[in-house]
ZAGU-701780 format. One record per residue (C-alpha): residue number from 1; residue in one letter; x, y, z. Coordinates in nm, 2 decimals, always signed. Example, Ala and Ser with C-alpha at 12.3 -4.5 7.8 and 13.67 -1.06 7.14 Angstrom:
# ZAGU-701780
{r 1 A {+1.23 -0.45 +0.78}}
{r 2 S {+1.37 -0.11 +0.71}}
***
This chain:
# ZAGU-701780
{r 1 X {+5.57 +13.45 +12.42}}
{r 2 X {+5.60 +13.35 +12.05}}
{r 3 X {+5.61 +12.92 +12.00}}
{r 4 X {+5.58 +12.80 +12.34}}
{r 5 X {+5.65 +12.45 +12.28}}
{r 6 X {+5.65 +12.24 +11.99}}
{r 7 X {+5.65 +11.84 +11.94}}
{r 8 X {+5.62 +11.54 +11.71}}
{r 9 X {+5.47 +11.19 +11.77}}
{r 10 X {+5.37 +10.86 +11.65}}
{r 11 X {+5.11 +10.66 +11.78}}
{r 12 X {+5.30 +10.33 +11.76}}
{r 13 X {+5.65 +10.22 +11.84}}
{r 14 X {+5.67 +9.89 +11.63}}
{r 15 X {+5.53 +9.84 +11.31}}
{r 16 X {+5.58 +9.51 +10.99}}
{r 17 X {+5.69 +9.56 +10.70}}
{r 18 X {+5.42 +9.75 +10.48}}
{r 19 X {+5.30 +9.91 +10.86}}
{r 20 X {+5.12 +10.21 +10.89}}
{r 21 X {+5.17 +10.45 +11.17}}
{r 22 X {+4.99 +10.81 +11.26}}
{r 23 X {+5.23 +11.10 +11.29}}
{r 24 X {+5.12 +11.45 +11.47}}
{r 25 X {+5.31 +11.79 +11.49}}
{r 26 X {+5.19 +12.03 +11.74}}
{r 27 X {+5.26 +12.37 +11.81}}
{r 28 X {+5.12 +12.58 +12.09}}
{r 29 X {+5.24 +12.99 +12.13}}
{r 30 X {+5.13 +13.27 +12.30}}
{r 31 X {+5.16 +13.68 +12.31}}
{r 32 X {+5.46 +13.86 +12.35}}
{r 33 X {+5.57 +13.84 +12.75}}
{r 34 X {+5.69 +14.21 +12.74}}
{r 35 X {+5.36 +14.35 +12.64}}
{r 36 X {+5.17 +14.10 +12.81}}
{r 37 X {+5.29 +14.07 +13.18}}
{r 38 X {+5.35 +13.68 +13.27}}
{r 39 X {+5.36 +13.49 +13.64}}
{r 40 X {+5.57 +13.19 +13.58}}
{r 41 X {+5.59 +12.91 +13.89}}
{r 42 X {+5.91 +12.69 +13.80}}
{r 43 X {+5.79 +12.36 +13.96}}
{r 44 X {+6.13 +12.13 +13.99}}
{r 45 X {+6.16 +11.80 +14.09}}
{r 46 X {+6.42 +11.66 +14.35}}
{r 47 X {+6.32 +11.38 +14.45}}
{r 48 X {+6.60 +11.11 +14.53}}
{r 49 X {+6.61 +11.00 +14.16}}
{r 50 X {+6.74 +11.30 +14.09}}
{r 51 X {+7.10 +11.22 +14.28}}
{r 52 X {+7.42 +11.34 +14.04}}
{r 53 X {+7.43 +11.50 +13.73}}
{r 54 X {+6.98 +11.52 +13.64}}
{r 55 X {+6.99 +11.80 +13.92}}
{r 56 X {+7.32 +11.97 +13.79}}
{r 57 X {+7.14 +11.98 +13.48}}
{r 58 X {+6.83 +12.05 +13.58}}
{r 59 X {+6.98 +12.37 +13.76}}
{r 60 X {+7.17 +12.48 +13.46}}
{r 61 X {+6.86 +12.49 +13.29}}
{r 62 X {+6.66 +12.64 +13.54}}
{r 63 X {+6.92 +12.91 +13.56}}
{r 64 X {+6.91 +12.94 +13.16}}
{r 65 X {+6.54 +12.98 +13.15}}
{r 66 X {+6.53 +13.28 +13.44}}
{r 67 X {+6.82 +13.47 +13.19}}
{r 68 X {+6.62 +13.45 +12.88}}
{r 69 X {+6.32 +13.56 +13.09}}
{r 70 X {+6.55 +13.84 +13.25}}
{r 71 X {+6.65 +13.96 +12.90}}
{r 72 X {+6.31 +13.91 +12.69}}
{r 73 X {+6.12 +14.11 +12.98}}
{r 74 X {+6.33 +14.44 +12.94}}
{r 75 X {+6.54 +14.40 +12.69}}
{r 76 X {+6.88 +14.32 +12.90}}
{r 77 X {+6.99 +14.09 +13.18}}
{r 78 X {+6.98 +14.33 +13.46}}
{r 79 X {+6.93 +14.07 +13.72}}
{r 80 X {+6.53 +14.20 +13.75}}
{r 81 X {+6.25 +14.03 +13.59}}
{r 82 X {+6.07 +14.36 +13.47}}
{r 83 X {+5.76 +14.48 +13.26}}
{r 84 X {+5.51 +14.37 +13.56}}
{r 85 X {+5.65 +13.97 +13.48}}
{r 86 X {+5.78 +13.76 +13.77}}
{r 87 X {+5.89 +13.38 +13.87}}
{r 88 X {+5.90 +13.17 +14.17}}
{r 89 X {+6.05 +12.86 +14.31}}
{r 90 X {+5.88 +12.53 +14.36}}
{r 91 X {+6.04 +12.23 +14.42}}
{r 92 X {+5.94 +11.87 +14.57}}
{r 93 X {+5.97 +11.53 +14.69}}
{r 94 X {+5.77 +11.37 +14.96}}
{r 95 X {+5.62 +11.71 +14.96}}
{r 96 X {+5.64 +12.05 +14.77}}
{r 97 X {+5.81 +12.34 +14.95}}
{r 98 X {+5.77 +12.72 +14.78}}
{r 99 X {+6.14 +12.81 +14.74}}
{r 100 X {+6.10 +13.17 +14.67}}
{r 101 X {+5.73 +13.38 +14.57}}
{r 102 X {+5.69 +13.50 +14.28}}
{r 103 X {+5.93 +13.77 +14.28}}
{r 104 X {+6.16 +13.96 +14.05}}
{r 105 X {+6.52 +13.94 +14.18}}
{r 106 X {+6.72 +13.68 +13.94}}
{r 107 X {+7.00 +13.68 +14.21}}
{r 108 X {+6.72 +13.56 +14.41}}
{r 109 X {+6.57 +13.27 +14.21}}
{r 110 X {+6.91 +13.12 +14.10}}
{r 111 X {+6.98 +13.09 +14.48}}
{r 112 X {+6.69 +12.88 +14.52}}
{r 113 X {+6.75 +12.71 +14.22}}
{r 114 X {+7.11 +12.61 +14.37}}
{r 115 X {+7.06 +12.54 +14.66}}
{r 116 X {+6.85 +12.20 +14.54}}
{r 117 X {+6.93 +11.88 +14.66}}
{r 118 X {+6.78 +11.52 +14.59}}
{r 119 X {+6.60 +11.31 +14.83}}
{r 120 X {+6.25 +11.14 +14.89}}
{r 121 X {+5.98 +11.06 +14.69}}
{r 122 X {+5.75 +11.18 +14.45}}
{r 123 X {+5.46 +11.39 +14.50}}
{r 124 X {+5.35 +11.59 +14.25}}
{r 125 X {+4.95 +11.67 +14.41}}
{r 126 X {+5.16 +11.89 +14.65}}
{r 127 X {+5.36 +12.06 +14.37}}
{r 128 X {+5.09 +12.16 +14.18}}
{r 129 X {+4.89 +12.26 +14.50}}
{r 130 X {+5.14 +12.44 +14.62}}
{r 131 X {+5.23 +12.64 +14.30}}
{r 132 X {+4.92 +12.72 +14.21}}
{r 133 X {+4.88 +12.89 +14.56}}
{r 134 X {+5.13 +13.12 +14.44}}
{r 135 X {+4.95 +13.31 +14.16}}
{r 136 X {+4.74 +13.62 +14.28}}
{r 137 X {+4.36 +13.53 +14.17}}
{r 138 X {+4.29 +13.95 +14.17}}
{r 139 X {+4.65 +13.98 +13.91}}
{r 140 X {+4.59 +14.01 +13.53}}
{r 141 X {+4.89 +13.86 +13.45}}
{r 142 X {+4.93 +13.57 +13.27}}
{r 143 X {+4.98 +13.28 +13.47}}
{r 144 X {+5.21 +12.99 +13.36}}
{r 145 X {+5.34 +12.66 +13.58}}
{r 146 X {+5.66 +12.48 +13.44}}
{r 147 X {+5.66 +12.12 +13.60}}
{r 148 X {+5.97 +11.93 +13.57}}
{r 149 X {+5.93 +11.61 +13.67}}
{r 150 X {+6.18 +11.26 +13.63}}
{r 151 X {+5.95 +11.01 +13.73}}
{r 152 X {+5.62 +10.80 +13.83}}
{r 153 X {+5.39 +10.99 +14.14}}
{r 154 X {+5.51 +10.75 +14.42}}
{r 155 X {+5.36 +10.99 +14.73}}
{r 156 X {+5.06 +11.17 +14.81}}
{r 157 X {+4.70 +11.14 +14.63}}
{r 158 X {+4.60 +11.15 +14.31}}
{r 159 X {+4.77 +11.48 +14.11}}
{r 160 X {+4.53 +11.47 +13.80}}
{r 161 X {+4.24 +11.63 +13.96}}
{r 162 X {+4.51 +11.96 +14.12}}
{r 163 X {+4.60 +12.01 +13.76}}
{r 164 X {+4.30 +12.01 +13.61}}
{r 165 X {+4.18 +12.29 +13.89}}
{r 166 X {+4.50 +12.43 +13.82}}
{r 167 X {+4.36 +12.46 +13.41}}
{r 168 X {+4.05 +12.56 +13.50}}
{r 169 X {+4.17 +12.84 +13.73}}
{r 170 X {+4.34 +13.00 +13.38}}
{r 171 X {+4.67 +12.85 +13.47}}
{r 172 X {+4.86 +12.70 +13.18}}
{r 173 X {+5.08 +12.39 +13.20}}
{r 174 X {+5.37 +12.30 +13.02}}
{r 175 X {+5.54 +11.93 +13.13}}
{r 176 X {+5.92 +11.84 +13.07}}
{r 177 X {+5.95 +11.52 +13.13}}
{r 178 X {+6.31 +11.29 +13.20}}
{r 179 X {+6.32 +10.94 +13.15}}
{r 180 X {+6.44 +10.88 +13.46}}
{r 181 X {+6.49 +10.56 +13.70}}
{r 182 X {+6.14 +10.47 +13.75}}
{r 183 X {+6.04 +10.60 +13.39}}
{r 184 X {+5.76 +10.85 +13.26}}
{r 185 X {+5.44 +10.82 +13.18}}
{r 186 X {+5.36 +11.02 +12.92}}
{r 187 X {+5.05 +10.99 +12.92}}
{r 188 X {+5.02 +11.16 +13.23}}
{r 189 X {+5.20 +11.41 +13.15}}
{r 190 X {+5.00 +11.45 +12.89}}
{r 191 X {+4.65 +11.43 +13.15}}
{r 192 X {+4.83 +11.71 +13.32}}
{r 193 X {+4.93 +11.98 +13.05}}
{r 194 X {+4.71 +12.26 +12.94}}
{r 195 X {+4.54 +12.14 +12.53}}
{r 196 X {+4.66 +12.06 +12.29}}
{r 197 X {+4.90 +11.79 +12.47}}
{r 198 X {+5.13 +11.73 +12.24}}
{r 199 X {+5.23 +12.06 +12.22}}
{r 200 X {+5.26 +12.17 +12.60}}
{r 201 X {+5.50 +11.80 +12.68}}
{r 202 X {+5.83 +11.76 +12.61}}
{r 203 X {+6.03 +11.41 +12.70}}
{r 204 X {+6.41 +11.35 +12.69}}
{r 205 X {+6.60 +11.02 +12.80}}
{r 206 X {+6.92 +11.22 +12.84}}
{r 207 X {+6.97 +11.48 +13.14}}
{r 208 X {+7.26 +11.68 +12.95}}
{r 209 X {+6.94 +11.79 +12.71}}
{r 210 X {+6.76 +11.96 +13.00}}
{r 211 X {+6.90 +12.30 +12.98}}
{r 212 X {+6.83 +12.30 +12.56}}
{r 213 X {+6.47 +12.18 +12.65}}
{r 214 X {+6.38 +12.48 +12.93}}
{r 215 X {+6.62 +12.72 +12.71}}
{r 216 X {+6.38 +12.65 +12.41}}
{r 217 X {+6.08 +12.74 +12.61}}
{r 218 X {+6.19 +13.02 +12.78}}
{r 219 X {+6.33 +13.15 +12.44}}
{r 220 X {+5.95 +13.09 +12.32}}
{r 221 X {+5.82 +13.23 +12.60}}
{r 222 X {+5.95 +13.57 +12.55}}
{r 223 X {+5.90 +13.59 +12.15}}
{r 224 X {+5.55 +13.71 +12.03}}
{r 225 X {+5.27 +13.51 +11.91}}
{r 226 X {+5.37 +13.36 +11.53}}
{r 227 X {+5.28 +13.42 +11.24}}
{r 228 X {+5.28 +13.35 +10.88}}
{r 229 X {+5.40 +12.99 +10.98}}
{r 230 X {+5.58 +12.74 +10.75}}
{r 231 X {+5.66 +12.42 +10.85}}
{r 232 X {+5.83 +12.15 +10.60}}
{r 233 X {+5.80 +11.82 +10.64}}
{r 234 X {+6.04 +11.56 +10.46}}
{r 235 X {+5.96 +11.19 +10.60}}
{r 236 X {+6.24 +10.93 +10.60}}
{r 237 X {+6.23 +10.79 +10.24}}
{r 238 X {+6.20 +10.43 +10.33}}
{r 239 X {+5.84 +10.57 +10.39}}
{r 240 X {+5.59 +10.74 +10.20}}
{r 241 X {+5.29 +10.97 +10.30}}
{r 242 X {+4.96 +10.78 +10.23}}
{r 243 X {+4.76 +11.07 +10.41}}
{r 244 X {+4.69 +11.41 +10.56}}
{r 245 X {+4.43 +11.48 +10.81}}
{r 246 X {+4.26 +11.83 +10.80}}
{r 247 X {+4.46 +12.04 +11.04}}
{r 248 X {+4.35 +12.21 +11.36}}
{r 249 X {+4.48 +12.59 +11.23}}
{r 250 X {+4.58 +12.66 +10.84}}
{r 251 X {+4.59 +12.45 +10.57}}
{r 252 X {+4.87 +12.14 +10.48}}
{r 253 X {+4.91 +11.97 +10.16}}
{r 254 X {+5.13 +11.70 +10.00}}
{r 255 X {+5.38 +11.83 +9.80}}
{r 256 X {+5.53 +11.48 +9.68}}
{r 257 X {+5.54 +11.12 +9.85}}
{r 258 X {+5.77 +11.17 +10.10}}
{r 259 X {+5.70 +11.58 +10.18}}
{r 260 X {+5.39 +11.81 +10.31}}
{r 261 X {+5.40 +12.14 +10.45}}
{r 262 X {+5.21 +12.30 +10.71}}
{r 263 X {+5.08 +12.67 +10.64}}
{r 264 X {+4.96 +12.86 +10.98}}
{r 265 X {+4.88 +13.24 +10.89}}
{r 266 X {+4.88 +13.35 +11.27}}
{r 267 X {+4.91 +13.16 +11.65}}
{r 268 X {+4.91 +13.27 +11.97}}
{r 269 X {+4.87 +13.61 +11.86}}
{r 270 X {+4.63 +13.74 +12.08}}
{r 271 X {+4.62 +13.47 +12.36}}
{r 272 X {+4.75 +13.11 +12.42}}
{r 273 X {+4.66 +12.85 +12.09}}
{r 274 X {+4.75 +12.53 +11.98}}
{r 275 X {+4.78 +12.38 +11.67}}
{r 276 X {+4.77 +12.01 +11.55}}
{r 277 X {+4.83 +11.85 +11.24}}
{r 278 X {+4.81 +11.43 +11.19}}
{r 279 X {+4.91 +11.24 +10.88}}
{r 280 X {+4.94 +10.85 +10.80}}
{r 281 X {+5.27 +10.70 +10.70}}
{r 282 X {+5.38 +10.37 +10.53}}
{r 283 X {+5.71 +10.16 +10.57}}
{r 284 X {+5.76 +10.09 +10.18}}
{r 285 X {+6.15 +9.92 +10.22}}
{r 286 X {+6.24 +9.54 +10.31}}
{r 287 X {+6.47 +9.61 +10.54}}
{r 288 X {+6.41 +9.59 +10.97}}
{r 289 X {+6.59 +9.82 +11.20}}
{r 290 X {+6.48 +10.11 +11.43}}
{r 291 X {+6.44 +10.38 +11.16}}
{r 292 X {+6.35 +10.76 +11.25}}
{r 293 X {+6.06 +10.89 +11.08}}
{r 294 X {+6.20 +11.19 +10.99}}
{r 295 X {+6.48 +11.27 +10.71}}
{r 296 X {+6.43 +11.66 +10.75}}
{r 297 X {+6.20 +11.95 +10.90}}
{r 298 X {+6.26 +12.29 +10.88}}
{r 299 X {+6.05 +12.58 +11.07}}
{r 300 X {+5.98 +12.97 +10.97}}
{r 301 X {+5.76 +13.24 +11.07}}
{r 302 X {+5.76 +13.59 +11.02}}
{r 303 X {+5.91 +13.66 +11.43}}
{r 304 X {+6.22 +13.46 +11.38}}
{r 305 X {+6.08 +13.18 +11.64}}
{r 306 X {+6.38 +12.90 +11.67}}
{r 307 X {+6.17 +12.61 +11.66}}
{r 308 X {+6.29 +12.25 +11.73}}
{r 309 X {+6.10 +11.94 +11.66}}
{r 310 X {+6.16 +11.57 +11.80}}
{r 311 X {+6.32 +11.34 +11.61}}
{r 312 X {+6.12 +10.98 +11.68}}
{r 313 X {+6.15 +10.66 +11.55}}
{r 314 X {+5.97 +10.37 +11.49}}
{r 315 X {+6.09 +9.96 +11.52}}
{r 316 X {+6.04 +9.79 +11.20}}
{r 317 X {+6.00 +9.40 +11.19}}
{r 318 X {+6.01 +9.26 +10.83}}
{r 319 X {+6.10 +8.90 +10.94}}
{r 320 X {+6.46 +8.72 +10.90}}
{r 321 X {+6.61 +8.80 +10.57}}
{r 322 X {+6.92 +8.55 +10.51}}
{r 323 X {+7.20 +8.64 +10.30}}
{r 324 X {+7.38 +8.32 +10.20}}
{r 325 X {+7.65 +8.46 +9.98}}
{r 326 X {+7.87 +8.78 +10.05}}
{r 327 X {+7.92 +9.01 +9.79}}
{r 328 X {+8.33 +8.90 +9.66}}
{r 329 X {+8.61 +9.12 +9.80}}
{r 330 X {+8.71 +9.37 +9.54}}
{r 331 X {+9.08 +9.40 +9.45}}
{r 332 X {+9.11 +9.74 +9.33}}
{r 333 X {+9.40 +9.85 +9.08}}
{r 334 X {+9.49 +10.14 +8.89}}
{r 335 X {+9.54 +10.17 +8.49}}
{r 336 X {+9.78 +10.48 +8.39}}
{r 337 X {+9.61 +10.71 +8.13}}
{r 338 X {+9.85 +10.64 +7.88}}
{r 339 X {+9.83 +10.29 +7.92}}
{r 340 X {+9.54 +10.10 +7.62}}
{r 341 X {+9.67 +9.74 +7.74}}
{r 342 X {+9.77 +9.61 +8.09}}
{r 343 X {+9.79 +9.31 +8.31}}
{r 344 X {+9.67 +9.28 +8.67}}
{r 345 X {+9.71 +8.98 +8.89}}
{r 346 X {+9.35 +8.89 +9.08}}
{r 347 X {+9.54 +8.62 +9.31}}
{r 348 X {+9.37 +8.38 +9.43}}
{r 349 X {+9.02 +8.26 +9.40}}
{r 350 X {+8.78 +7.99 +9.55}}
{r 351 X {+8.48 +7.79 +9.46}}
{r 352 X {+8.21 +7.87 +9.64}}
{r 353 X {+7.89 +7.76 +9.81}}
{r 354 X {+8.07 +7.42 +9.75}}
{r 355 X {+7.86 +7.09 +9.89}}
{r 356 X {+7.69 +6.82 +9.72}}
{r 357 X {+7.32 +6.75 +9.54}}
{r 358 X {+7.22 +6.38 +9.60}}
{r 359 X {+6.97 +6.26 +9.37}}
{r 360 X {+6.79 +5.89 +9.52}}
{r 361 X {+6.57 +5.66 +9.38}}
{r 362 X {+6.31 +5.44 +9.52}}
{r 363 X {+6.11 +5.15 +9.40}}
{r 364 X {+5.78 +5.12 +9.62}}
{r 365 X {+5.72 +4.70 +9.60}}
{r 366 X {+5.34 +4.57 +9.57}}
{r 367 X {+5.13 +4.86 +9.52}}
{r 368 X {+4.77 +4.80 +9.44}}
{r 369 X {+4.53 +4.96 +9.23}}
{r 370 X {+4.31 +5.28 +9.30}}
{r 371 X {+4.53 +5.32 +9.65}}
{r 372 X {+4.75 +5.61 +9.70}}
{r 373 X {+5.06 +5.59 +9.89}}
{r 374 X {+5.21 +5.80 +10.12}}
{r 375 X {+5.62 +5.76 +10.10}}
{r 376 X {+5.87 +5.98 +10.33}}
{r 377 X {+6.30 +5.95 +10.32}}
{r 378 X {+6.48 +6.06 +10.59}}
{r 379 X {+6.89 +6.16 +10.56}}
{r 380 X {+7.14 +6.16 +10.80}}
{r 381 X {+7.52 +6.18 +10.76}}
{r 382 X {+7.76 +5.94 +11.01}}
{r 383 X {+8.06 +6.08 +11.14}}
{r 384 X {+8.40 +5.90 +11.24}}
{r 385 X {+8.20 +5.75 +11.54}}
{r 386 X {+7.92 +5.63 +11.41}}
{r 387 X {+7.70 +5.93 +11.53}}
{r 388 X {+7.44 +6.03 +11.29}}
{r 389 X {+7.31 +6.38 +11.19}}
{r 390 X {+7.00 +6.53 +11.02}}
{r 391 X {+7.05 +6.63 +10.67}}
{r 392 X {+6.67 +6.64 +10.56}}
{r 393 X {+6.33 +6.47 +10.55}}
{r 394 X {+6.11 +6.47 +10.21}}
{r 395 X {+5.77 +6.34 +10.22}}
{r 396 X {+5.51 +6.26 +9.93}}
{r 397 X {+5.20 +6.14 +9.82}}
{r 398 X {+5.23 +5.88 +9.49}}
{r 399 X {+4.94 +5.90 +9.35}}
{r 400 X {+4.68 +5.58 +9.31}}
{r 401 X {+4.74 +5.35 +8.96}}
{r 402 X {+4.47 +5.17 +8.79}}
{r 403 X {+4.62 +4.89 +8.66}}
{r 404 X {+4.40 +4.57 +8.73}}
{r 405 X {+4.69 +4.43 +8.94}}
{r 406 X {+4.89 +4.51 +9.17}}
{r 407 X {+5.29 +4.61 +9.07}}
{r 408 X {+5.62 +4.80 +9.13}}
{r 409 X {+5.63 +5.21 +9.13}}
{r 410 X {+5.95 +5.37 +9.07}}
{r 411 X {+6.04 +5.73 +9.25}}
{r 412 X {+6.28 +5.87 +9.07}}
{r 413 X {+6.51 +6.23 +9.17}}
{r 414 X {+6.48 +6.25 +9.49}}
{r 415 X {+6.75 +6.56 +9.54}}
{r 416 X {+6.87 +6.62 +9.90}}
{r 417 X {+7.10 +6.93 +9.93}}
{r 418 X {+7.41 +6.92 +10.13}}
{r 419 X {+7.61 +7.21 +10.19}}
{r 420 X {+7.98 +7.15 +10.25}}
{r 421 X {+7.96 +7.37 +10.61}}
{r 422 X {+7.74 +7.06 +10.73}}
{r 423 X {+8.02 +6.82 +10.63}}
{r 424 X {+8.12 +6.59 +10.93}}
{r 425 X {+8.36 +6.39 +10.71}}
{r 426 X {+8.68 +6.18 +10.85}}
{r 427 X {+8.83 +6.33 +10.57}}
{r 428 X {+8.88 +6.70 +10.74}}
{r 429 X {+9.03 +6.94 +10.49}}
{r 430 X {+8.96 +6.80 +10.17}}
{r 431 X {+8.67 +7.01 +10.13}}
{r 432 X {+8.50 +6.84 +9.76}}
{r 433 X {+8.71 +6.59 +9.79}}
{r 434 X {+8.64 +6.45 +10.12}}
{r 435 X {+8.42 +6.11 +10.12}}
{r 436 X {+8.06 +6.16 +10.31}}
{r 437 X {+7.87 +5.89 +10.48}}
{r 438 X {+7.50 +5.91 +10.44}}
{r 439 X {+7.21 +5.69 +10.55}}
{r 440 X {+6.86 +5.72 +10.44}}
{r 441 X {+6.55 +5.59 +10.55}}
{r 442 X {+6.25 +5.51 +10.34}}
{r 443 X {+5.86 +5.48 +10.52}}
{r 444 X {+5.61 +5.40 +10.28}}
{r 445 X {+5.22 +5.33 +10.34}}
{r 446 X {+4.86 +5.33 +10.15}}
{r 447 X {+4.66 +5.61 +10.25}}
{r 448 X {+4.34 +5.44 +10.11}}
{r 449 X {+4.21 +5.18 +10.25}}
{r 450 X {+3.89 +4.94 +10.17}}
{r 451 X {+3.80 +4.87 +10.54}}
{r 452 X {+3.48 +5.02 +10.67}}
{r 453 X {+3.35 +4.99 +11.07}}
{r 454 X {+3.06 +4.76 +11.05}}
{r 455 X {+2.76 +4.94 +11.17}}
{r 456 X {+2.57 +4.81 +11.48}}
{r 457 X {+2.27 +4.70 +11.40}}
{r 458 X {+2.03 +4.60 +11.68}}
{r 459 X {+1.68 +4.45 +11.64}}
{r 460 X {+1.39 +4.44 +11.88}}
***
């Protein structure tokens, strides 16, 4: 069978600025399917959802995965599933219906597939039952189900607890999922597949990927188990890798902040295996956006398996960054070779972040000793109709004198900034030039005090 799946995920979708977030590759492969006789159930979901083109899809890649099948088995695509191997139809909505048996005739099993159509609800309990039914308990075959699924269980009980018999009955479970209407779970999906999970689910949000996705496991499918194993990882340099978890199979290192790779000697060689590998990531760049973790990753092994790997990406909140001044347009010109002197003309140019600084002075009257005062000025600008706006509020604390008497304190350069883009001048189009109204308004009081509550005193 060769790779069987493969998958990458993080364990967060949103992270700050200097966030951290877990990634994990997963492989899972398995023996060869011509030397090791295979019972796939193709479990396929039509439930109403699946209106337009998910099912056209969905068929196309149903009818991709029974050619590679047809081909890997004997070597050609005679129309017969051969070397003992065979597939069979199961599709559902409010219930699960077995399209065809496990059988050999391709002709067969694309007619099945075709004749699909969407309706109902979603019960995936039955599916599982119902495939599972299929496979011969006395048959030493391997025995895989292939549930494709677009959305949340919305009929019949419970389907966890059918898949897990279905597990523990030697039946392995691969998952594609399709974000569709009601959205995955994929989690559940996860709950459902055969261990490791990350490597037996696959999710798209785009139906025109669901023939790539079953063509990749089919193409698996029929490849032998792996070995010698390289896997390159280059993370997205706006991140760097802070750490790298021991692996489930082989051995990963660091080979510089931003790249590891992944060293598996054998998988899946002599019976289904999965592989895991988690490492730690952190966001290192000032900038927010939705960034994908990966820049690069690149897959070998001695078989020739065509490995593909999701590409997911993380949201990255670094708060609101505020870029006041553009950089200037550039006027580009050219300056002949044989030219050592020349004049360009730059045209025209403005001033800019033009506005005003306003510097006020205050004199607080009558401030006595040992008491500190708290003063606050307020600015507003008037326009033509006498309707003020807010241009700023400063507030301070002048701090207590000891002079024996009480006297006059001065504030001096008080600077209020007013940007021309807040000008509400009469004079519209003058820009510098054009005379602004201001008001101010000055609060001042002590913040000491010499009063004390008199204590109540009673005697008896």
């Amino acid at each position: 069978m060769g790779i069987t799946n493969s998958n990458k995920q993080i364990d967060t979708l949103q992270i700050g600025c200097d966030g951290t977030l877990k990634v994990t590759l997963a492989l899972s492969a398995a023996p060869d399917i011509s030397s090791n006789p295979t019972d796939i159930v193709l479990v396929l979901d039509r439930s109403g959802s699946m209106t337009g083109s998910p099912l056209t899809n969905l068929k196309a890649g149903a009818d991709t995965f029974i050619d590679i099948i047809d081909e890997a088995t004997d070597s050609s695509q005679d129309g017969n599933i051969g070397s003992g191997s065979h597939i069979a139809i199961v599709s559902f909505s409010d219930t699960a219906v077995a399209d065809t048996q496990l059988i050999t005739s391709v002709a067969d099993l694309k007619a099945a597939v075709n004749a699909l159509s969407a309706s109902g609800l979603t019960n995936h309990a039955d599916a599982f039952s119902v495939a599972a039914g299929l496979f011969d308990p006395m048959s030493s075959n391997a025995k895989v189900i292939v549930m494709f699924t677009d959305g949340k269980t919305t009929s019949g009980p419970p389907p966890a607890p059918v898949a897990a018999a279905a597990r523990a009955a030697g039946i392995v479970i691969y998952c594609i999922g399709l974000i569709g209407a009601d959205g995955i779970d994929v989690s559940v999906l996860n709950d459902w597949a055969t261990d490791p999970d990350a490597s037996h689910v696959a999710v798209t949000p785009d139906d025109s990927e669901l023939e790539d996705l079953f063509a990749d496991l089919a193409a698996n499918i029929s490849r032998p188990g792996a070995t010698n194993i390289v896997i390159n990882e280059v993370i997205n340099p706006d991140f760097v890798i802070t750490s790298i978890l021991l692996p489930t199979k082989g051995t990963a290192m660091s080979i510089n902040p931003t790249t590891l790779q992944w060293k598996i000697p054998e998988l899946g060689v002599s019976g289904n295996e999965g592989a895991t590998l988690e490492f730690y990531i952190r966001h290192i760049s000032q900038s927010s956006g939705t960034k994908p973790v990966n820049q690069s990753i690149t897959y070998s092994d001695t078989e020739g398996n065509s490995v593909t790997f999701p590409d997911p990406a993380v949201k990255v909140d670094c708060g609101i960054t505020v870029t006041p001044e553009p950089c200037p347009t550039p006027v580009n010109f050219t300056v002949d070779g044989c030219e050592d002197y020349t004049v360009v003309d730059l045209g025209d140019t403005y001033l800019e972040s033009t506005g005003r600084i306003v510097e006020l002075n205050v004199t607080v009257r009558s401030v006595c000793p040992y008491k500190r005062v708290a003063l606050g000025i307020i600015l507003t600008e008037i326009d033509c109709n006498g309707s003020e706006y807010p241009r700023g509020v400063k507030t301070f604390t002048i701090p207590a004198h000891n002079y024996p008497a009480c006297r006059d304190i001065l504030v001096k350069c008080i600077r209020f900034v007013l940007p021309n883009d807040l000008s509400v001048s009469c004079a519209a189009g003058r820009g510098m030039c054009g005379a602004r109204n201001l008001r101010a308004r000055v609060i001042a009081h002590n913040i000491d005090t010499d009063y004390k509550c008199c204590d109540t005193i009673v005697t008896v």
